[in-house]
C-alpha positions in Angstrom: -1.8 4.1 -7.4 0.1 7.0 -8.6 0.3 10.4 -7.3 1.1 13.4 -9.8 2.0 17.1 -9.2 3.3 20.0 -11.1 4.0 24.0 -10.1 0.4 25.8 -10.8 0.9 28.4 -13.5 -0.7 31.4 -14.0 -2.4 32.9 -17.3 -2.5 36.4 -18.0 -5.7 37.2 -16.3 -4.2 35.7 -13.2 -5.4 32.3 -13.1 -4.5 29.1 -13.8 -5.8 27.2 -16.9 -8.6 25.5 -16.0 -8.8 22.1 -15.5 -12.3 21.0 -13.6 -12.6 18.2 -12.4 -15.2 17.2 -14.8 -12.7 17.0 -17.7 -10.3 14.2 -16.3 -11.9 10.9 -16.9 -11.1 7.4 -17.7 -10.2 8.2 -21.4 -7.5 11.0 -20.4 -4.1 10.2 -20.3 -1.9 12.4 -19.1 1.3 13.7 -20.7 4.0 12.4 -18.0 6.3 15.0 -18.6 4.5 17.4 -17.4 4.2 16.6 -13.5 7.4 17.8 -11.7 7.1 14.5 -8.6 5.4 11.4 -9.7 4.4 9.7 -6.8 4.0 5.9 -6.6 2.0 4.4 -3.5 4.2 1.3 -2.6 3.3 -1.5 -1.0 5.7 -4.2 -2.6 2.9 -5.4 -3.7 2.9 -7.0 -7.3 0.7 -3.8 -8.6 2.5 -1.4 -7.0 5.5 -2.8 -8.7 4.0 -3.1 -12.1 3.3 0.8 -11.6 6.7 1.2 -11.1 7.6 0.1 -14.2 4.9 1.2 -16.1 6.5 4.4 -15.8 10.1 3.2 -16.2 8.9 1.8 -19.7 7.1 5.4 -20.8 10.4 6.9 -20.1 9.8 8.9 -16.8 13.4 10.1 -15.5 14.0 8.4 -12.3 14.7 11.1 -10.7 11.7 12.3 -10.9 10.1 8.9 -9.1 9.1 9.1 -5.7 8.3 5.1 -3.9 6.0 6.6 -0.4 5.0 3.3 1.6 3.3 3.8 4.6 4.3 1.3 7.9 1.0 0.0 8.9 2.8 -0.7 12.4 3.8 2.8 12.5 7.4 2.0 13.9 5.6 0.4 16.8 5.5 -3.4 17.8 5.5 -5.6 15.0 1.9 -6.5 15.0 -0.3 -6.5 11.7 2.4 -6.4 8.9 4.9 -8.4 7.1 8.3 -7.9 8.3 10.2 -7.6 5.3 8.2 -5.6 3.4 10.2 -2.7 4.2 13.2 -4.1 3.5 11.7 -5.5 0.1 10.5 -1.9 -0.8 13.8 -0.3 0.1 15.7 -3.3 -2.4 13.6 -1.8 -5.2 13.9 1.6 -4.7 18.5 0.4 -4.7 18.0 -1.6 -7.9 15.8 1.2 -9.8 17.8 4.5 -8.4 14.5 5.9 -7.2 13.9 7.8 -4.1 11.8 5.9 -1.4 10.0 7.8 1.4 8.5 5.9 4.1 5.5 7.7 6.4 3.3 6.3 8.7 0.7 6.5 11.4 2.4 6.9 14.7 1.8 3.7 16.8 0.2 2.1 13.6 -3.3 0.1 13.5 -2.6 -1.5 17.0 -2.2 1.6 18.5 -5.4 3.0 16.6 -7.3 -0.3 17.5 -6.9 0.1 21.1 -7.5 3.7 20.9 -9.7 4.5 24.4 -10.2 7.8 24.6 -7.9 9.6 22.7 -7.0 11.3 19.1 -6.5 9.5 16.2 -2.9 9.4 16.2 -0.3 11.9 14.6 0.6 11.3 11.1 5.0 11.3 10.7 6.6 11.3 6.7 10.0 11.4 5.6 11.1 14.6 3.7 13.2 15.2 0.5 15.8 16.6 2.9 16.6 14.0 5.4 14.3 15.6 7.7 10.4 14.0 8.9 7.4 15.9 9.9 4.9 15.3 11.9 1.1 16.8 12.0 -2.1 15.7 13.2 -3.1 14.3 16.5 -5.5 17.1 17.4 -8.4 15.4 17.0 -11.6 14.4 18.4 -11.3 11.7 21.5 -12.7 8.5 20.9 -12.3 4.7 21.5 -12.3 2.1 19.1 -11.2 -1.3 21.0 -11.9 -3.5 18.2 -10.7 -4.8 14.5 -11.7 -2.9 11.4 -14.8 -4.5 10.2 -14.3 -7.0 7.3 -16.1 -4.9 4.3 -15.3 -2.9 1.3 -16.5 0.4 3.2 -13.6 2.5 4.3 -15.4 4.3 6.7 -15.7 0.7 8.9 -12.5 -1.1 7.2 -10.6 1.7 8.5 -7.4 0.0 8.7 -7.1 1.1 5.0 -7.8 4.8 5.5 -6.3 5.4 9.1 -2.7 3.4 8.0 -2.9 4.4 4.2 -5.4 6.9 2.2 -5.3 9.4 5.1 -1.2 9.0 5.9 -0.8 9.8 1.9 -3.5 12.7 2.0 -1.3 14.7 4.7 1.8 13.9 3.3 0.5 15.8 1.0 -1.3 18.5 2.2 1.6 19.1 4.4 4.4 18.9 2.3 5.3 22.5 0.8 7.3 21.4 -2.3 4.0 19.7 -3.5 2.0 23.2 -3.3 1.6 25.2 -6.9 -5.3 0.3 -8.0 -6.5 -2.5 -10.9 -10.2 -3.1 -12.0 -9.6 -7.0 -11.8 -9.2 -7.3 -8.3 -12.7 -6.3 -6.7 -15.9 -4.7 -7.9 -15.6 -1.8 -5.9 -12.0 -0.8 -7.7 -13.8 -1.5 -11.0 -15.6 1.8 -10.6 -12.6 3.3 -9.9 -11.9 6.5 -12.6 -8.2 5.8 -14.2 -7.8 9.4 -14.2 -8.4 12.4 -12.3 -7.9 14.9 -9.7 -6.8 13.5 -6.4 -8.5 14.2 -3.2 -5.7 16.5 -2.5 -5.9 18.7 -5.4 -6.5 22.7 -4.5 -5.8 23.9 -7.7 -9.1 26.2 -8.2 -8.4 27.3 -4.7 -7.8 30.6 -3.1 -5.0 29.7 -1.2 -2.1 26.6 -1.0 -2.9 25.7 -4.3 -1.9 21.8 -5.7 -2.5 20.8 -8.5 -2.5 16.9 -8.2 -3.1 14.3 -10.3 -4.1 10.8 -9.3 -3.5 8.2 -12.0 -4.3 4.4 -12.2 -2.2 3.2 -15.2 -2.5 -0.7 -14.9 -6.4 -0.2 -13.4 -7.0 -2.5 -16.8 -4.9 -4.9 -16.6 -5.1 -8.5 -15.9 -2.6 -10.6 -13.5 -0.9 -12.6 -16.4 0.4 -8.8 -17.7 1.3 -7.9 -14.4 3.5 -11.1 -13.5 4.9 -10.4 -17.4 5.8 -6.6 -16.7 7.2 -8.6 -13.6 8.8 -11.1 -15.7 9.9 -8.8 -18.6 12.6 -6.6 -15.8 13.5 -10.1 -14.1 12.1 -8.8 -10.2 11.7 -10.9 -7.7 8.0 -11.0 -6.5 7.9 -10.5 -2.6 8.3 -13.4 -0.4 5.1 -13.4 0.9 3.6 -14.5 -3.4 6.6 -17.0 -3.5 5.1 -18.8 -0.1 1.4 -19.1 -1.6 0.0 -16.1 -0.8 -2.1 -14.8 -3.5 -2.1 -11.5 -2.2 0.1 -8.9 -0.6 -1.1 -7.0 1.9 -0.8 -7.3 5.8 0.9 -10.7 6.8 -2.8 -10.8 9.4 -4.9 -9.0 7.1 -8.7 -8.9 8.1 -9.8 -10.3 4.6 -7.1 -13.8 5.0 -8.7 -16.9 3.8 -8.3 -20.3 6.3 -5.4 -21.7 4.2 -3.5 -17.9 4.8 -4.0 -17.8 8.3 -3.2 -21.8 8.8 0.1 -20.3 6.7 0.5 -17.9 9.0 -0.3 -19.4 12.5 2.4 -21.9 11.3 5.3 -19.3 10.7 4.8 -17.3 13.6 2.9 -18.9 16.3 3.4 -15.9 18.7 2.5 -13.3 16.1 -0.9 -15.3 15.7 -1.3 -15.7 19.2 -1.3 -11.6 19.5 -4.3 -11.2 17.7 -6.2 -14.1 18.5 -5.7 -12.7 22.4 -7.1 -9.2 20.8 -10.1 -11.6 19.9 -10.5 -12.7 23.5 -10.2 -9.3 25.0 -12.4 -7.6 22.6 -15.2 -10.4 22.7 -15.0 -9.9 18.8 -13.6 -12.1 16.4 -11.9 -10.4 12.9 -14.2 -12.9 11.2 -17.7 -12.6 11.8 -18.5 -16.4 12.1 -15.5 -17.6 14.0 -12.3 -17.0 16.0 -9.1 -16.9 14.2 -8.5 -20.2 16.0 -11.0 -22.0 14.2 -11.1 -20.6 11.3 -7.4 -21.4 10.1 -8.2 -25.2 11.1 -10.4 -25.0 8.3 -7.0 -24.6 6.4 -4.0 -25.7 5.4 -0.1 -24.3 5.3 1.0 -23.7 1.6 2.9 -26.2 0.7 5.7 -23.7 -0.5 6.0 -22.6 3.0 6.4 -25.9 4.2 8.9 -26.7 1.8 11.1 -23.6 1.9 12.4 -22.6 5.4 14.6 -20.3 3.7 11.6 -18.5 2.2 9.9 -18.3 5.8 13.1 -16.9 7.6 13.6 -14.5 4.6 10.0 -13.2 5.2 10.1 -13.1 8.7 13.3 -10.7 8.9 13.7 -7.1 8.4 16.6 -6.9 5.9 16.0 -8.0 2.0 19.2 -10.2 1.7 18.3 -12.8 -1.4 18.4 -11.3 -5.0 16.1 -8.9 -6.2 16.8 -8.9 -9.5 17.1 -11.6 -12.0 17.1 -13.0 -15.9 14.2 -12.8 -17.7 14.5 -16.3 -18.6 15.7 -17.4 -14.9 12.7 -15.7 -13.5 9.7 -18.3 -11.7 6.3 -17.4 -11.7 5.8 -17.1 -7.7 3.8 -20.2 -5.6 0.8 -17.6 -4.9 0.4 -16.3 -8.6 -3.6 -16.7 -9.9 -3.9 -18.5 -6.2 -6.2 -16.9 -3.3 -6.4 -12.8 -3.6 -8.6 -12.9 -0.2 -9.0 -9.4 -0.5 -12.1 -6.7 -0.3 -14.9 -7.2 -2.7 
């Protein structure tokens, strides 16, 4: 998704020009130049890429680009996520000249998942200056002490909204210079408007007034223009398409199909091992019919990951160190393309 803000100005009267809610819809576009920060949600992700440059191919200044991705570990043991997605975010943000802010939930969805009696925990972003800031933690005690449930409702998937939706929201809310998804991929995103105010948006307020724009430009697309918007600027997918994976999200996401997690239990034993133990001391499996165990033996490795141990060490380090950017007409459509999305419905 994308994230857009501009200074509120004031009319004569002494208010800003309206602009309700109910007049932003699907058929609105907006006029880029406009916003003053245009903020792309970035997960490495083939989407989030194709946002990327959607924008770089309507002209937006790169300077004016912001990458955010939020660390679903949130900087503590490596435990849900893939390890080189940061440094795959970070190799974009280098080959594009854009500015990259990374922000995250502190402790990340382990700590949340074996929250007992405590606060959600604090929410820490990088700043324009260097700097990071951190807010939240004041909350409610409570105790969670299992894995976020495997539906399309935030409010029990809450891996999405705790690690994500909520880390972007106080970013935010919370940063001063920002005061004054595709339809293909599930149902639910389908309804999805392309176009309208974002949950942080204050500008008919009385007081910290935003005005902020949330804007889905490739909501209509299908995968064959994403992989050519892909193809067409010659990046390198993440590893994680180029091993099978159909799908970038956590390397042990709660939606994985049996031929992912057989994919994954054969990369990184240990790392599978983690959660599966989670299963056993929770006496609740991520999948409601069957332990993790059991249900990657229904699966199979990828064959790309079998046949490319470079591929698997690449994915499994922290630092980006193949290409990231190629020919047009040297680029490869990725193992995992049109394969397996295994994602929320």
């Amino acid at each position: 998704m994308i994230v857009m803000t501009r200074a509120i100005s004031t009319n004569p009267a002494g208010g800003e020009h309206p602009h309700p809610r109910s007049r932003l819809d699907s058929s609105t576009a907006p006029d880029l130049r406009s916003y003053d920060h245009i903020l792309v949600a970035f997960s490495g992700g083939k989407d989030s890429v194709a946002a990327l440059l959607h924008l770089l191919d309507e002209g937006v200044d790169p300077s004016r680009i912001e990458l955010h991705h939020h660390d679903v570990d949130g900087r503590g043991p490596p435990t849900f996520d893939w390890p080189i997605t940061a440094g795959y975010c970070r190799a974009i943000a280098e080959a594009f000249d854009v500015s990259l802010y990374f922000s995250w939930r502190d402790g990340g969805l382990r700590r949340e998942m074996l929250r007992e009696g405590e606060p959600t925990a604090c929410v820490t972003f990088e700043t324009a200056d260097g700097s990071v800031t951190t807010v939240g933690g004041l909350g409610n005690p409570g105790t969670r002490l299992r894995f976020p449930q495997v539906t399309a409702d935030l409010r029990l998937r809450w891996c999405s909204s705790v690690a994500k939706i909520d880390v972007m929201r106080s970013m935010i809310c919370n940063s001063p210079r920002f005061l004054g998804e595709r339809a293909e991929e599930s149902p639910a995103r389908a309804r999805y408007a392309t176009f309208e105010p974002h949950r942080t948006d204050t500008r008919c307020g009385t007081r910290r007034r935003r005005h902020v724009d949330h804007w889905r430009p490739i909501h209509g697309l299908q995968e064959r223009q994403v992989w050519d918007l892909l193809r067409r600027h010659g990046v390198v997918p993440h590893v994680a398409y180029q091993l099978g994976f159909g799908r970038v999200s956590c390397m042990h996401c709660i939606f994985a199909s049996p031929d992912q997690l057989a994919t994954v239990r054969w990369m990184a034993p240990e790392r599978f091992e983690t959660i599966a133990e989670y299963e056993r001391r929770f006496g609740c499996t991520v999948k409601r019919d069957a332990p993790l165990h059991t249900v990657a033996d229904r699966g199979r490795p990828y064959p790309a990951a079998l046949a490319r141990s470079d591929l698997v060490q690449l994915a499994l380090s922290a630092f980006w160190s193949a290409a990231i950017l190629t020919s047009s007409e040297r680029w490869r459509l990725p193992a995992g393309a049109f394969g397996d999305a295994a994602g929320p419905g």
